[in-house]
Each structure stands twice: as C-alpha cells, then as structure tokens.
N, CA, C and O atoms as CSV, one atom per row, in Angstrom:
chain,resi,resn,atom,element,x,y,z
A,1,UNK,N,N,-21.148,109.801,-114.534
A,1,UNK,CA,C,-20.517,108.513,-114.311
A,1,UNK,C,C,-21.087,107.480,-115.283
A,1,UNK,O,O,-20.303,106.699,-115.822
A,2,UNK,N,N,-22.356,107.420,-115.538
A,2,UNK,CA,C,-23.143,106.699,-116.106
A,2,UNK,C,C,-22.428,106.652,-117.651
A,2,UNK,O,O,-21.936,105.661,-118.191
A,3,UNK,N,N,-22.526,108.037,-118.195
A,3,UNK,CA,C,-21.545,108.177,-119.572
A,3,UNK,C,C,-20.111,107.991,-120.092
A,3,UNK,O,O,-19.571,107.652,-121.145
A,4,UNK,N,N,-19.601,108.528,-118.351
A,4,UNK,CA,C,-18.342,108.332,-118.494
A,4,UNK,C,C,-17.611,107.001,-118.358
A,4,UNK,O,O,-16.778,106.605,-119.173
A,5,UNK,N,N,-17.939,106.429,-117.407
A,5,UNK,CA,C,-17.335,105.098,-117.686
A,5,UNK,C,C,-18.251,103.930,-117.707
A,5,UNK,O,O,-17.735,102.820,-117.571
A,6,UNK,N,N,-19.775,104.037,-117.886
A,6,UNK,CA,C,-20.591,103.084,-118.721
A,6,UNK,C,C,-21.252,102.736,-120.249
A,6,UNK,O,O,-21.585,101.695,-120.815
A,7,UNK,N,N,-21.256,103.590,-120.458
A,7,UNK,CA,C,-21.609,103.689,-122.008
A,7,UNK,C,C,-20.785,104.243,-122.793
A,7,UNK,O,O,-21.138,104.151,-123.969
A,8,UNK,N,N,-19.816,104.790,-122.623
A,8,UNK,CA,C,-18.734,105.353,-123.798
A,8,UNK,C,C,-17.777,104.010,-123.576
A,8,UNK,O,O,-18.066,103.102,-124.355
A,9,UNK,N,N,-16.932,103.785,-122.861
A,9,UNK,CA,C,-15.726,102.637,-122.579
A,9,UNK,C,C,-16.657,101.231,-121.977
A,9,UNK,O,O,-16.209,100.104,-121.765
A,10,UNK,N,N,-17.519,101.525,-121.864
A,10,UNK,CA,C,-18.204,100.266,-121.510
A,10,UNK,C,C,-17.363,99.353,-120.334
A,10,UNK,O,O,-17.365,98.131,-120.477
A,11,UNK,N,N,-16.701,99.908,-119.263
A,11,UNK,CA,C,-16.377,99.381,-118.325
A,11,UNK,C,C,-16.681,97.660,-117.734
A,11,UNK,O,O,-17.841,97.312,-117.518
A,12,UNK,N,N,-15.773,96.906,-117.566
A,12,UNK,CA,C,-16.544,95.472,-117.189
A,12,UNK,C,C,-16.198,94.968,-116.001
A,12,UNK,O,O,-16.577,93.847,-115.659
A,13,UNK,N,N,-15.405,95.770,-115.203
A,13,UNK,CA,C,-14.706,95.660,-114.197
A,13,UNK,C,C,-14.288,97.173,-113.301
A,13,UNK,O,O,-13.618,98.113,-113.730
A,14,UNK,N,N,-14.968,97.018,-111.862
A,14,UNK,CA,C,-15.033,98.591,-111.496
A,14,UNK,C,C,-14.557,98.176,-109.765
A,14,UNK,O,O,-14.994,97.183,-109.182
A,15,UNK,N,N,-13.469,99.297,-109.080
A,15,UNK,CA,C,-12.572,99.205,-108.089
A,15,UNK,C,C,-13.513,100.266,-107.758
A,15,UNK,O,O,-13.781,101.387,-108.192
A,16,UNK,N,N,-14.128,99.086,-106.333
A,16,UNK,CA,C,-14.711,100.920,-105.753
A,16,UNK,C,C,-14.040,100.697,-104.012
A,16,UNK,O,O,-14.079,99.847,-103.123
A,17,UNK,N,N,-13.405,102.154,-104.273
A,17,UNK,CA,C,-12.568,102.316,-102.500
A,17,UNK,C,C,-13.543,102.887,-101.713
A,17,UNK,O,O,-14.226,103.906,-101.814
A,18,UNK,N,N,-13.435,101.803,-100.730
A,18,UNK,CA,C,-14.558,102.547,-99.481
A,18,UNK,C,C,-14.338,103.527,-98.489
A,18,UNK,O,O,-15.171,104.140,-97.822
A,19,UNK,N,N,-12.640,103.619,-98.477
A,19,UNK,CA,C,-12.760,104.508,-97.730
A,19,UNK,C,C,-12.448,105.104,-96.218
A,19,UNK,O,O,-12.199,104.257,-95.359
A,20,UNK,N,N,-12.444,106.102,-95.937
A,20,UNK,CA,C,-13.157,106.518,-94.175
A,20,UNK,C,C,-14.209,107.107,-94.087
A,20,UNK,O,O,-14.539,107.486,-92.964
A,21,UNK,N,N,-15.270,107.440,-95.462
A,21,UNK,CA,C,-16.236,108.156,-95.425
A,21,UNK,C,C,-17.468,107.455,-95.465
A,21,UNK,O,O,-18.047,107.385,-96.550
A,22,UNK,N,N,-18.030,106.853,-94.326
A,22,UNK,CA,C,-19.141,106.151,-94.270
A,22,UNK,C,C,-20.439,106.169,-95.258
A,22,UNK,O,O,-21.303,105.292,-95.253
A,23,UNK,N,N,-20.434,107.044,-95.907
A,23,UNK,CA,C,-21.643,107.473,-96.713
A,23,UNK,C,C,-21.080,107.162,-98.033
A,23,UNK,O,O,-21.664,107.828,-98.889
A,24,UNK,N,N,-20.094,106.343,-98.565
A,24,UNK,CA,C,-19.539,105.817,-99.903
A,24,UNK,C,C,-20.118,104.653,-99.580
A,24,UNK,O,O,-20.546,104.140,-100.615
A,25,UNK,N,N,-20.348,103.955,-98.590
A,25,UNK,CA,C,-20.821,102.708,-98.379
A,25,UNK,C,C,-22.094,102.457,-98.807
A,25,UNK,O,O,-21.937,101.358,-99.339
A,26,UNK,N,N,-23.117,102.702,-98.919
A,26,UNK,CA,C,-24.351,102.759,-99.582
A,26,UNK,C,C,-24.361,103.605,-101.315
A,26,UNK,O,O,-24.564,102.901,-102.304
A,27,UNK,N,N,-24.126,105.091,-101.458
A,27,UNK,CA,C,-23.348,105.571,-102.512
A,27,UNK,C,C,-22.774,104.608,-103.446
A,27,UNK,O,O,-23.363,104.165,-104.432
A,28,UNK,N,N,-21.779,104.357,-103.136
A,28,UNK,CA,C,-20.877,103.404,-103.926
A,28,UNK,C,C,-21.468,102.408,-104.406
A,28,UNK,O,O,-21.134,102.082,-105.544
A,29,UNK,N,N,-22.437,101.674,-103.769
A,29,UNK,CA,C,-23.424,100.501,-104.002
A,29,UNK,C,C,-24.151,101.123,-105.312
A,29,UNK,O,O,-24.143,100.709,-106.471
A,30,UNK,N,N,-24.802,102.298,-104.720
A,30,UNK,CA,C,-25.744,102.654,-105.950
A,30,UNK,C,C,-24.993,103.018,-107.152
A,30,UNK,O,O,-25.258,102.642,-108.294
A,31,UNK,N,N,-24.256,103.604,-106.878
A,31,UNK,CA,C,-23.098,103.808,-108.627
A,31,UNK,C,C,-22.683,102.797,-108.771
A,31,UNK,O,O,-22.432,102.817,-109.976
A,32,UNK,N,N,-22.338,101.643,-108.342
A,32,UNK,CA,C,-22.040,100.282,-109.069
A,32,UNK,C,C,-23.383,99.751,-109.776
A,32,UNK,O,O,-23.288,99.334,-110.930
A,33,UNK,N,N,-24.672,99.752,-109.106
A,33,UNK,CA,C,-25.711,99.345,-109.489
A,33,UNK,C,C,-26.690,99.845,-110.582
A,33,UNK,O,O,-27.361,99.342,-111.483
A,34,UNK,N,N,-26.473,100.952,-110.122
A,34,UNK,CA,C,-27.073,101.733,-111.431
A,34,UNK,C,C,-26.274,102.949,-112.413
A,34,UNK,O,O,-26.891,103.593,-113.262
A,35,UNK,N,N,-25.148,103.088,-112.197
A,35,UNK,CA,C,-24.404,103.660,-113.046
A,35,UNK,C,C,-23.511,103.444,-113.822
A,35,UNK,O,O,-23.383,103.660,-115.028
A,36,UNK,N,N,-22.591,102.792,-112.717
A,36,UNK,CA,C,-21.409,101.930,-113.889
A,36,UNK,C,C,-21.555,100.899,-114.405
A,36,UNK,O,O,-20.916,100.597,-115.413
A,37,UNK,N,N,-22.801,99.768,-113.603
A,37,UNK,CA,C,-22.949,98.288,-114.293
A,37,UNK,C,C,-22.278,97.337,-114.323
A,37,UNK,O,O,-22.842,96.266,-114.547
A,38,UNK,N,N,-21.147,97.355,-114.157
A,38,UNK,CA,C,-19.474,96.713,-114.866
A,38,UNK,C,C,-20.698,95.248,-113.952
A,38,UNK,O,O,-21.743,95.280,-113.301
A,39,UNK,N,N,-19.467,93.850,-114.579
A,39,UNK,CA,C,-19.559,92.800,-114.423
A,39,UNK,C,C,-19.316,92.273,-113.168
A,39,UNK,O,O,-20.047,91.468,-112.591
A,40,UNK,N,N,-18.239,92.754,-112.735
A,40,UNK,CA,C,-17.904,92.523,-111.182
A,40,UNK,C,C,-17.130,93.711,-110.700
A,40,UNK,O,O,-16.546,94.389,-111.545
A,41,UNK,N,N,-17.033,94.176,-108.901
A,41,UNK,CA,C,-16.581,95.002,-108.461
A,41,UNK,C,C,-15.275,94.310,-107.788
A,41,UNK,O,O,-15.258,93.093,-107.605
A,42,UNK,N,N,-14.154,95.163,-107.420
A,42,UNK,CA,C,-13.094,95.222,-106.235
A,42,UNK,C,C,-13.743,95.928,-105.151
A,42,UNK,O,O,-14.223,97.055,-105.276
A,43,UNK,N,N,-13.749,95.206,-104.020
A,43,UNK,CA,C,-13.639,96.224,-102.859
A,43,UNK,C,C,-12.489,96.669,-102.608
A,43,UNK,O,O,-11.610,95.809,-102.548
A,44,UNK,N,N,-12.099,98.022,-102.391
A,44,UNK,CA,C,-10.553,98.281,-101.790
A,44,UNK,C,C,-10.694,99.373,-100.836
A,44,UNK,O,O,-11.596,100.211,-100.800
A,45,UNK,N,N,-9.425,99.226,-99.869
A,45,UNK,CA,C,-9.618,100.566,-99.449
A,45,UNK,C,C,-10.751,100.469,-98.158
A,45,UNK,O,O,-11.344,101.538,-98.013
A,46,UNK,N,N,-11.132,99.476,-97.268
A,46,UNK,CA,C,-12.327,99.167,-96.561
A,46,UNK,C,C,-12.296,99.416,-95.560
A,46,UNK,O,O,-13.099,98.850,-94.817
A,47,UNK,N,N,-11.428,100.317,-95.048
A,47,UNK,CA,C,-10.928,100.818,-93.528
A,47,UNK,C,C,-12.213,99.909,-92.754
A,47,UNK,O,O,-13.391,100.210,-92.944
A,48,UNK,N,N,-11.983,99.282,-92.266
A,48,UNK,CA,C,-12.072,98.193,-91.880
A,48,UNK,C,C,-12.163,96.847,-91.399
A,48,UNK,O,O,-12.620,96.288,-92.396
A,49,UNK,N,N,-12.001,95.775,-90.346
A,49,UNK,CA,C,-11.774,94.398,-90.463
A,49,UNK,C,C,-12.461,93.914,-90.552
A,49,UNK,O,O,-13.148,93.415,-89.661
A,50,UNK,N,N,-12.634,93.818,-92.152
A,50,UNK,CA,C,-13.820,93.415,-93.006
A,50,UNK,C,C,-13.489,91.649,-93.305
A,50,UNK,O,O,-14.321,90.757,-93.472
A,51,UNK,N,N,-12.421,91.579,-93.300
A,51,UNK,CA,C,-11.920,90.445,-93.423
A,51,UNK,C,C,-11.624,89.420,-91.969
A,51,UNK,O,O,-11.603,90.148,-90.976
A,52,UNK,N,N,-11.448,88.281,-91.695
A,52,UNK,CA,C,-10.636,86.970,-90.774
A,52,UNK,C,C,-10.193,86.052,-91.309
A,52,UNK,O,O,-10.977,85.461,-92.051
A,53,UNK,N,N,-9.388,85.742,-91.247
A,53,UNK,CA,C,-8.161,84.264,-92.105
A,53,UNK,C,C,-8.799,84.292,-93.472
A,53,UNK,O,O,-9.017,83.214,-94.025
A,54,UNK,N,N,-9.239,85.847,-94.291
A,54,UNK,CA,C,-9.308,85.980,-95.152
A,54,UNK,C,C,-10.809,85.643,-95.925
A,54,UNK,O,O,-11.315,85.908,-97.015
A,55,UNK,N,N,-11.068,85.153,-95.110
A,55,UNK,CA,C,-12.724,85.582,-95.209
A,55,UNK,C,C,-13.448,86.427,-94.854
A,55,UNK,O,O,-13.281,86.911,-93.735
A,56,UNK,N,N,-14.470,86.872,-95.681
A,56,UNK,CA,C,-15.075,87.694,-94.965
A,56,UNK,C,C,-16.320,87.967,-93.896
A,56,UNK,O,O,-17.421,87.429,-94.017
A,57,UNK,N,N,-15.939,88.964,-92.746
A,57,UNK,CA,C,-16.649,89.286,-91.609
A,57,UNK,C,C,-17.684,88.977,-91.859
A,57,UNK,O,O,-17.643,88.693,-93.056
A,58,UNK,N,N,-19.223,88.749,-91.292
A,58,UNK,CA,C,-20.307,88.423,-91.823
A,58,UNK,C,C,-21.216,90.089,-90.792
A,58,UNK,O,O,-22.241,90.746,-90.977
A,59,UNK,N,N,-20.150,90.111,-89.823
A,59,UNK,CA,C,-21.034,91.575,-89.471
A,59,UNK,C,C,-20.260,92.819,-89.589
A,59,UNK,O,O,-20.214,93.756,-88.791
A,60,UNK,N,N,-19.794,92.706,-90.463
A,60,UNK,CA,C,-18.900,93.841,-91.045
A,60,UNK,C,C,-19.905,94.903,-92.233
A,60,UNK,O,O,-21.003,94.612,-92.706
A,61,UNK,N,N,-18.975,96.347,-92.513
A,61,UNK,CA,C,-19.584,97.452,-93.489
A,61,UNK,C,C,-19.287,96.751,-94.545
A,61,UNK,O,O,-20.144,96.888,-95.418
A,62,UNK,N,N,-18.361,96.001,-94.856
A,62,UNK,CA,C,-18.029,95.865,-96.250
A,62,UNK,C,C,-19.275,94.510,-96.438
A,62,UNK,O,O,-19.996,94.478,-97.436
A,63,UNK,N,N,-19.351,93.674,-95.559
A,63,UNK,CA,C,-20.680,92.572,-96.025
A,63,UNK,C,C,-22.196,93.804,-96.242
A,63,UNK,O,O,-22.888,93.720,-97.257
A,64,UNK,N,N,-22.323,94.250,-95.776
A,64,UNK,CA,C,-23.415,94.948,-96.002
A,64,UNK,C,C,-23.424,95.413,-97.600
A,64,UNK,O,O,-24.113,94.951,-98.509
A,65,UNK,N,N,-22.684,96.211,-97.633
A,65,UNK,CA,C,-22.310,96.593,-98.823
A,65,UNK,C,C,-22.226,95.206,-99.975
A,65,UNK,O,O,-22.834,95.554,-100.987
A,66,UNK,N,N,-22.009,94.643,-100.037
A,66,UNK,CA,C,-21.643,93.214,-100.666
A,66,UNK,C,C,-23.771,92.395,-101.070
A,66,UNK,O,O,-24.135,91.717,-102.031
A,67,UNK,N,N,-24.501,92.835,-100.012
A,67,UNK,CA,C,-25.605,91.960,-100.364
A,67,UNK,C,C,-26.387,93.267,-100.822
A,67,UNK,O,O,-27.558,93.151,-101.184
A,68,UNK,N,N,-25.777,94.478,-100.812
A,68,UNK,CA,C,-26.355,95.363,-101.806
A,68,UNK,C,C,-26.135,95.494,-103.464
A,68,UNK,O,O,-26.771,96.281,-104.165
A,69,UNK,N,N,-25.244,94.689,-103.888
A,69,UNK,CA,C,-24.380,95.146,-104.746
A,69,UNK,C,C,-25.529,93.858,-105.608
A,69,UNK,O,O,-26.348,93.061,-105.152
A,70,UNK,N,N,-25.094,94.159,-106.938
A,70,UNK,CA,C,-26.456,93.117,-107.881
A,70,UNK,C,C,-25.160,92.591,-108.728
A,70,UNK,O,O,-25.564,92.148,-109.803
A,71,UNK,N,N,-24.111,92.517,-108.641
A,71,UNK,CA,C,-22.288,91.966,-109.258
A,71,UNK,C,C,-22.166,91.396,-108.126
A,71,UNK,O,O,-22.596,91.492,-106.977
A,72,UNK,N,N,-21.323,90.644,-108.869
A,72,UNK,CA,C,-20.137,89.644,-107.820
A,72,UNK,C,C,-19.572,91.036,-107.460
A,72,UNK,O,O,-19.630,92.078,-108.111
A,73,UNK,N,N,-18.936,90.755,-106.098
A,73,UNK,CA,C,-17.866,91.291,-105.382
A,73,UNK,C,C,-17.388,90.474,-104.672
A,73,UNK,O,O,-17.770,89.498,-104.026
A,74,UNK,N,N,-15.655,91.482,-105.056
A,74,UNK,CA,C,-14.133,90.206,-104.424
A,74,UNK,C,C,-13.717,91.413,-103.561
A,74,UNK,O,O,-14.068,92.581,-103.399
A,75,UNK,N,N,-13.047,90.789,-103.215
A,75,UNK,CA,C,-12.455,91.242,-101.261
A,75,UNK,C,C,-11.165,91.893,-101.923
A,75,UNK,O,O,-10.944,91.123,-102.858
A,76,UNK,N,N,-10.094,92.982,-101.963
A,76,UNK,CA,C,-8.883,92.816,-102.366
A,76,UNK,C,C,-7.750,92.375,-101.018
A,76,UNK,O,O,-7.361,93.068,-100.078
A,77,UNK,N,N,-7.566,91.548,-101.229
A,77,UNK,CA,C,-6.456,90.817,-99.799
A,77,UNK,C,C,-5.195,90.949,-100.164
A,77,UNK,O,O,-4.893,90.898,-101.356
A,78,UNK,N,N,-4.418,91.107,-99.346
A,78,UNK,CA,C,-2.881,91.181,-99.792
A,78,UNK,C,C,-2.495,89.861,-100.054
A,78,UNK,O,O,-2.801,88.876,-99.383
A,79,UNK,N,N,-1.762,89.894,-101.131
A,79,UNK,CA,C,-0.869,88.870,-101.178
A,79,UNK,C,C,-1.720,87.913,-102.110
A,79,UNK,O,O,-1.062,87.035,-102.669
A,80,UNK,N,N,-3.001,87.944,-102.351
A,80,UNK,CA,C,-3.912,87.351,-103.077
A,80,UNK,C,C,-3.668,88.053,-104.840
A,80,UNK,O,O,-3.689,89.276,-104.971
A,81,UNK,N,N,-3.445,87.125,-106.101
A,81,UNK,CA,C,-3.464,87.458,-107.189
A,81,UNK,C,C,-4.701,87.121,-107.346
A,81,UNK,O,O,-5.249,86.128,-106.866
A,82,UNK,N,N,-5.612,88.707,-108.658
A,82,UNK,CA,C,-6.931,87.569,-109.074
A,82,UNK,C,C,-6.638,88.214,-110.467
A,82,UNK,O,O,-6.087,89.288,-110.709
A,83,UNK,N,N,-7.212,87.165,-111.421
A,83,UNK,CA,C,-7.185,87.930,-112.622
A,83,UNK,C,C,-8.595,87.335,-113.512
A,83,UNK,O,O,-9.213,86.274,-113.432
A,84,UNK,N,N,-8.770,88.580,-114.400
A,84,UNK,CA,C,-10.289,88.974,-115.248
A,84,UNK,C,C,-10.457,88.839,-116.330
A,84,UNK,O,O,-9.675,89.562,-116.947
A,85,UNK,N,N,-11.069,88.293,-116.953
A,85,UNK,CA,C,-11.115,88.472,-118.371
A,85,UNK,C,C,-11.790,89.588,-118.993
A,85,UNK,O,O,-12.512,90.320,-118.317
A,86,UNK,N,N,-11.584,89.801,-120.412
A,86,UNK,CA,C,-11.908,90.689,-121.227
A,86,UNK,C,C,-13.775,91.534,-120.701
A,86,UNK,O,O,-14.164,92.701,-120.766
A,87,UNK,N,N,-14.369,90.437,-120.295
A,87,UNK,CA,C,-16.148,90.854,-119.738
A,87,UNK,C,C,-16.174,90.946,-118.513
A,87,UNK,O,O,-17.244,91.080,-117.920
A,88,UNK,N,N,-14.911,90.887,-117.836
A,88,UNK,CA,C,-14.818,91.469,-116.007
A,88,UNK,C,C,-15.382,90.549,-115.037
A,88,UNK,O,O,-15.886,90.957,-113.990
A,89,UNK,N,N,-15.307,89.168,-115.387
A,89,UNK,CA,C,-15.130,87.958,-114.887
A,89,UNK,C,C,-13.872,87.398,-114.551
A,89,UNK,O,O,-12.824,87.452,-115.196
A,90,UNK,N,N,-14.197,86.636,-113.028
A,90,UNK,CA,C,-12.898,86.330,-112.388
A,90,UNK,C,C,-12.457,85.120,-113.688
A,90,UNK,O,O,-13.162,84.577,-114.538
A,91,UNK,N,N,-11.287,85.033,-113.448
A,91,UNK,CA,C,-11.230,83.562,-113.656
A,91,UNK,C,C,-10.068,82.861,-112.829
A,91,UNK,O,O,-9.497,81.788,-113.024
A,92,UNK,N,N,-9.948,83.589,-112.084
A,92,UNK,CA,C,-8.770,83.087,-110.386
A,92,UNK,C,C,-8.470,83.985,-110.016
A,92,UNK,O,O,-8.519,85.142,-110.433
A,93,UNK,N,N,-7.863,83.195,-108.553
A,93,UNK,CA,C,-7.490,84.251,-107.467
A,93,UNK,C,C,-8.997,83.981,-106.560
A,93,UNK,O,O,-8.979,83.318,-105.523
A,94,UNK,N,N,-10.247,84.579,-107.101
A,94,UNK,CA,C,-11.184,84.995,-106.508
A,94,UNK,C,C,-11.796,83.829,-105.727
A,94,UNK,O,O,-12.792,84.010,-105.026
C-alpha cells in the first residue's frame, strides 16, 4: 500500500470505507497514518449513525476513528458537495 498508492502516484486524497467489519476501524486509521499519508481522508461507507443534523456523533466508531487519524477527516453526507484541490485539501463543501 505504502508503494502502491504512496510513493509511486503520490496520493493526496484517500476514501477509506469503514464498512461492517469492525477491525477496519483502527486498521484503516493505521494505513491512512502510516501508509498512504494522503493530505486528507473521506470517511465512507460508516455503517453507522455516525452522523445528527449532520454533525458528527461525538460517541460514535467513526469519531473514534477521526481523533486517531493525524489528516483532516470529512464525513461523506448525502447531498453535501465537497471539492479538493490538486494537494488533497478541502476547499468547500467541508
């Protein structure tokens, strides 16, 4: 992972789906953190109500995950546009 999408394509922006498999939740943290690097993550995929009026849960899997992570991380919400620039920084939506 580290080669494949950190140092060859240099990734700056990385979608990590959480899932139904509880053990991507920590996992996933560490391959964002120490493998892929990218600039900021998507959460997707959070089987979960990780979210309320679109904020997020504060005792939820996906917050946990979130004060592990050493990147910004954005929530993916329906109906919400965000868009990134070229170094995988928001620059709206988020």
């Amino acid at each position: 992972m580290r080669t494949v999408v950190n140092e060859y394509p240099k990734a700056n922006l990385a979608a990590l789906n959480l899932g139904v498999n509880p053990g991507i939740f920590h996992s996933g943290a560490y391959a964002i953190n120490e493998l892929i690097r990218p600039a900021s993550v998507i959460l997707t995929h959070i089987n979960e109500p990780g979210t309320e009026g679109g904020k997020l849960r504060a005792k939820s899997k996906t917050a946990a995950v979130i004060k592990q992570l050493r990147v910004p991380a954005h929530l993916a919400i329906s109906g919400r546009t965000m868009e990134f620039d070229g170094e995988g920084k928001c620059v709206s939506g988020c």
